[in-house]
C-alpha positions in Angstrom: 29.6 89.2 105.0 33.6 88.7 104.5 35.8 87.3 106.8 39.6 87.3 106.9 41.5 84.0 108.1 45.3 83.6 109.4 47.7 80.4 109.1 49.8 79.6 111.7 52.7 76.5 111.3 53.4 74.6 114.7 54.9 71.1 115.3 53.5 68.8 117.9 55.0 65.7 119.6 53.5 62.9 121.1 54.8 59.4 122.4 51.1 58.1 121.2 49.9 58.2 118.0 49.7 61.0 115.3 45.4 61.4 115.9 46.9 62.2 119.7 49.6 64.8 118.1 46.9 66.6 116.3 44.7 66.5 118.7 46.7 68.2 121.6 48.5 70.8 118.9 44.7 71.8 117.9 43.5 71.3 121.7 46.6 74.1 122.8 46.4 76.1 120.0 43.1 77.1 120.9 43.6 78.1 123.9 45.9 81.1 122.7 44.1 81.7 119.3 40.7 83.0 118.9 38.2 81.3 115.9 40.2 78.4 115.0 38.5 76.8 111.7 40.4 74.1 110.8 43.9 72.4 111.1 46.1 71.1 107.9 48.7 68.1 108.5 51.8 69.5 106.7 54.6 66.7 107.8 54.5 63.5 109.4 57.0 61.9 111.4 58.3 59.2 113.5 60.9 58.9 116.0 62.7 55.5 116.3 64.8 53.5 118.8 66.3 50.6 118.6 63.7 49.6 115.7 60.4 50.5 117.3 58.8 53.8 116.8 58.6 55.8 119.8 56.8 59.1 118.9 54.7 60.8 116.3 55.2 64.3 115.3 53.4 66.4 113.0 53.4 69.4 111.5 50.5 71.6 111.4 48.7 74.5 109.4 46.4 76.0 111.9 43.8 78.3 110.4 41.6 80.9 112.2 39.2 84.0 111.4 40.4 87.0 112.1 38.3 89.7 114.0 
C-alpha cells in the first residue's frame, strides 16, 4: 500500500523553552490537520531583552498522510 504525505511550514512562540514551542505547534497543528507523522525543526530562535532571553521560537516542518 502507498500513501501520499503533505508539508506544512508554521512558526511557534513560547516564553518557555524551545521543547514547549514544539510541543504546542505540533499539539495545535493537530487539531486542524488529519495524520500528522512527524514534525521537522527548520529555525531556531531567541528573543532578548535587556540581555536575558525571553522567548523561543521555532520554525517547523509539519508532515501528514494524505487521505
Amino acid at each position: 500500500m502507498s500513501s501520499v504525505a503533505r508539508v506544512t511550514t508554521i512558526t511557534v512562540r513560547s516564553e518557555q523553552s524551545f521543547e514547549d514551542a514544539v510541543a504546542v505547534g505540533i499539539e495545535r497543528a493537530a487539531q486542524t490537520l488529519r495524520h500528522v507523522s512527524g514534525a521537522w525543526v527548520k529555525e531556531q530562535k531567541v528573543e532578548v531583552t535587556e540581555g536575558k532571553i525571553t522567548a523561543w521560537s521555532v520554525t517547523l516542518e509539519i508532515s501528514f498522510v494524505l487521505e
